[in-house]
C-alpha positions in Angstrom: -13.3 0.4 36.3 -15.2 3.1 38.1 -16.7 2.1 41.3 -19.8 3.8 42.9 -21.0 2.2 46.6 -24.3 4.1 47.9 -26.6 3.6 50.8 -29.2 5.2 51.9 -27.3 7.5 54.3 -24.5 8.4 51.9 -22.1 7.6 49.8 -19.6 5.1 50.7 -17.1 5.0 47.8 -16.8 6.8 44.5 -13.7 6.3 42.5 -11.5 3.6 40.5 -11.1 0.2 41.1 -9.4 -2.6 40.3 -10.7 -5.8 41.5 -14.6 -5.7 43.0 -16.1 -9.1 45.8 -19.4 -9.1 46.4 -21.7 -11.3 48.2 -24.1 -12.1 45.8 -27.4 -14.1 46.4 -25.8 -17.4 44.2 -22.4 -17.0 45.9 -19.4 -14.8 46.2 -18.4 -13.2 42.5 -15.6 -11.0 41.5 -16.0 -8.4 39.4 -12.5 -7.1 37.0 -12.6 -4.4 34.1 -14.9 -5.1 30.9 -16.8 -7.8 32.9 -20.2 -9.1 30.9 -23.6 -6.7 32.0 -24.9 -8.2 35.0 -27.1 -7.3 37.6 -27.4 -9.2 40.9 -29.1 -8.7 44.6 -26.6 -8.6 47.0 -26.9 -10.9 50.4 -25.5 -10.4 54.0 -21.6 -10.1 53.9 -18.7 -8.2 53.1 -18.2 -5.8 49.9 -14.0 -6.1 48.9 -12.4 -4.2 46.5 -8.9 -2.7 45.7 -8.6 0.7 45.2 -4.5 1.7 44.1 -2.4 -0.6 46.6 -5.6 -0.3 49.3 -7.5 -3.2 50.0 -11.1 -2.2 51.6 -13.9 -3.7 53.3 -17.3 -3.0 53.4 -20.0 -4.9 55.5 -23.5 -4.9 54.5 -26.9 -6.6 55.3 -28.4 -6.4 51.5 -28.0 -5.0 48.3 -28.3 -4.4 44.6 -25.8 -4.4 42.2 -25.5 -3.2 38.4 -22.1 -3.9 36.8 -21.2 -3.2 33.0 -18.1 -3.1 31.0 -16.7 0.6 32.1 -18.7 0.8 35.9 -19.9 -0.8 38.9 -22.8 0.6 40.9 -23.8 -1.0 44.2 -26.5 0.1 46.6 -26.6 -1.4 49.7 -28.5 -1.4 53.2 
């Protein structure tokens, strides 16, 4: 899927992914290709995903999130 991580200073990841964590208000959720529409507000915590054989981390204080079947976008604080 493609992945798109914003903030408001700049961009934090643009690229392919294969597996996406995020800390979402209800509870931690992963996110794999061709996952149902959703959009959730993010909570304090960390943003995981794998990108080729790299995992990476990304800490953030809040967040939105907009996930369909071909993309992820995430904005965070």
């Amino acid at each position: 899927m493609k992945l798109y991580i914003y903030s408001l200073e700049k961009i934090l990841f643009e690229g392919d992914a294969e597996k996406l964590t995020l800390p979402a208000e209800e509870g931690e959720i992963t996110i794999l290709r061709g996952h149902i529409p959703l959009v959730t507000t993010l909570s304090k915590g960390e943003i995981r995903y794998t990108n080729g054989n790299k995992k990476e981390t990304i800490s953030i204080e809040s967040g939105f999130a907009h996930i369909d079947q071909k993309k992820s976008i995430v904005l965070v604080s």
